[in-house]
C-alpha positions in Angstrom: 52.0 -11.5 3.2 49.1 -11.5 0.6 46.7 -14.2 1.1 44.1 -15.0 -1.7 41.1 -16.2 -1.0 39.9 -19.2 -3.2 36.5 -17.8 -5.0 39.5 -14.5 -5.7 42.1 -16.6 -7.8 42.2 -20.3 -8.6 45.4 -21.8 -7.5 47.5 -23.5 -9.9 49.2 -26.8 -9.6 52.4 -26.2 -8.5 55.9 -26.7 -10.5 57.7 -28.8 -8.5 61.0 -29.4 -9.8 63.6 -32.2 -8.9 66.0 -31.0 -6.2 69.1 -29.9 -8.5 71.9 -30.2 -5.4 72.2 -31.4 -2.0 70.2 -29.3 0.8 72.8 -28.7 3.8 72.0 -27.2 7.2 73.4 -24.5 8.0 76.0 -23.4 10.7 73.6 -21.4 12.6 71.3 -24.5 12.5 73.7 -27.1 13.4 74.8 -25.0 16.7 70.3 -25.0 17.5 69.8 -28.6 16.6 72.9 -30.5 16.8 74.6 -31.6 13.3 72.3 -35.0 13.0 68.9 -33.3 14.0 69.6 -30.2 11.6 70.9 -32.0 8.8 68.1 -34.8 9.4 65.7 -31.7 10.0 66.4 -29.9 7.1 66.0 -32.8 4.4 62.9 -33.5 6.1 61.3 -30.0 5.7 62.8 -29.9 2.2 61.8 -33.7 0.6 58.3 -33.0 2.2 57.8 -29.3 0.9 59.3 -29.6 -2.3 61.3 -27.3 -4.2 59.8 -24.6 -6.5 62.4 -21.9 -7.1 59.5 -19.4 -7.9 56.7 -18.1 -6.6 53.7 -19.5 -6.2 50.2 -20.0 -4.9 50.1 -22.7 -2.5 46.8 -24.6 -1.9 45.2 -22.1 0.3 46.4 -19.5 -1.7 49.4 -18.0 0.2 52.5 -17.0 -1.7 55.7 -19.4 -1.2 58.7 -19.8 -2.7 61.6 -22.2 -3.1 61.0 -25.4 -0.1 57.4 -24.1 1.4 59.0 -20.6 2.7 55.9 -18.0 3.1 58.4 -15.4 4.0 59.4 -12.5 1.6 57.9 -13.7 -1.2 57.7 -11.6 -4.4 54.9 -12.7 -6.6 56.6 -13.1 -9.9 59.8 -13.7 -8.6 62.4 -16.7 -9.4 65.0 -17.9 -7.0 68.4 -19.8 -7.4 69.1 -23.1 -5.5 71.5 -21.5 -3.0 69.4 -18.6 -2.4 66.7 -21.1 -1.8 68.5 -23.2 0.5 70.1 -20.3 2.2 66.2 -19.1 3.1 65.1 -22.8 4.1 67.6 -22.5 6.7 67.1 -19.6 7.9 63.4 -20.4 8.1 64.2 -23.9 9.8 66.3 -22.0 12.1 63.3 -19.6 12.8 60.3 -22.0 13.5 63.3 -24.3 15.2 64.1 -21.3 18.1 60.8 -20.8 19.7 59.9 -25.1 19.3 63.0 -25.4 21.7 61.7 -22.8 24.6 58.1 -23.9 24.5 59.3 -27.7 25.1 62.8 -27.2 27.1 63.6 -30.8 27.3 63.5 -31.3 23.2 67.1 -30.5 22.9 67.5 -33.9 25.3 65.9 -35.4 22.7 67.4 -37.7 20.2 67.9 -36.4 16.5 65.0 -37.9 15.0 62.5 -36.8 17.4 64.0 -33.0 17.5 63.7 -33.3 13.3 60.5 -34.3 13.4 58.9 -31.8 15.8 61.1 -28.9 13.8 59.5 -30.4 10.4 56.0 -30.4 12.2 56.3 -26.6 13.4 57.5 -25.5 9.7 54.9 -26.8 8.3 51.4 -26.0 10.8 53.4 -22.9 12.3 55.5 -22.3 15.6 52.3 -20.9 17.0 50.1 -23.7 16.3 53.0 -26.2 17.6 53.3 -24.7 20.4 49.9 -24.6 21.6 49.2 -28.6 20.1 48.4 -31.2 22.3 51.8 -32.7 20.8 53.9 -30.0 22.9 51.9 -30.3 26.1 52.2 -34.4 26.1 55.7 -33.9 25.2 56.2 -31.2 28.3 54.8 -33.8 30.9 57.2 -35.8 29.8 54.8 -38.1 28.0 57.5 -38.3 24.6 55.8 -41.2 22.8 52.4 -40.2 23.1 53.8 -36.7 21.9 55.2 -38.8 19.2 51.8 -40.9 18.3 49.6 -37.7 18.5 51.6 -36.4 15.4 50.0 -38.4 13.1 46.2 -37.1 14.3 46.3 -34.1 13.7 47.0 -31.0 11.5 46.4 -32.9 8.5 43.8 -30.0 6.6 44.7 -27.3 4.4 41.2 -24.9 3.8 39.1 -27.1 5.7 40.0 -30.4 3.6 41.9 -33.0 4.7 44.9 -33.3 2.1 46.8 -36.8 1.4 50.2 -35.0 1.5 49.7 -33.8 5.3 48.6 -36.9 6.2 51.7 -38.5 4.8 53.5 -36.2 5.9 52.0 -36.4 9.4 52.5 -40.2 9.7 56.3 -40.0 8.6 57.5 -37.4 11.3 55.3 -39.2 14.1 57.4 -42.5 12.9 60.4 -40.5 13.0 59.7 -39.5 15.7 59.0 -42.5 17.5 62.4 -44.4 15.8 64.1 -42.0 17.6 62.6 -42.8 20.8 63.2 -46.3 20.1 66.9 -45.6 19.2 67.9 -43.1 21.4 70.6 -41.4 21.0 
């Protein structure tokens, strides 16, 4: 992965385009997630990152393509829909695995709260997710704190706090919290 630095190359705005089909989850990620928490989980990850079937800088200056994906990018490169969707699931499906052994009781959990921590960890990084004060609340069993503490933190790209994240943020700790509300 090529990272620019800032001060190297400014980074353009980037061409979002209008979602040109519906985004479906995958088999693979339906047998992880469930079919309501993968299909809720995927249209999360893909209305909050966007769809750019090219690549491009993103604000920190890492190359991404299609809905956020950082993985095998080629700078220069276009992308159809489907081979964009087929990498958004299979990049759901990646950050989704290790978010489901570092809190073994999410798969308990009711759709909206599994799609929301999956959306969460796409976005900051299984790593980061999994060492967040969201995963540790949510493994002692303290779900709706888990759920409130979404919307504190990871909300900075390069140091600055960016409106997007912070929408973003606020929407999966709601969703998250419906689903604690709803149950099942």
């Amino acid at each position: 992965m090529l990272v620019l630095k800032a001060e190297d190359k400014p980074v353009a705005k980037i061409p979002y385009r209008k979602i040109p089909g519906k985004v479906v989850a995958g088999a693979a990620l339906v047998a992880l997630l469930g079919v309501g928490a993968a299909q809720l989980g995927i249209e999360t990850v893909a209305d909050f990152e966007g769809y750019v079937p090219s690549a491009y800088l993103d604000p920190v200056g890492i190359w991404t393509k299609c809905f956020g994906d950082t993985h095998d990018v080629t700078p220069g490169a276009s992308y159809t829909f489907d081979e964009c969707v087929r990498s958004l699931n299979g990049q759901v499906v990646a950050h989704a695995k290790p978010i489901l052994k570092c809190i073994p009781g999410l798969s308990g959990q009711p759709d909206k709260v599994k799609a929301a921590m999956v959306s969460m960890a796409y976005n900051i990084g299984t790593g980061a997710f999994c060492s967040s004060s969201v995963a540790r609340y949510a493994n002692a069993g303290e779900w709706e704190r888990a759920c409130r503490r979404m919307s504190q933190i990871y909300r900075t790209a390069g140091g600055k706090e960016l409106p997007g994240l912070v929408m973003r943020r606020r929407t999966e700790s709601r969703m998250c919290l419906e689903g604690l509300r709803e149950g099942k």
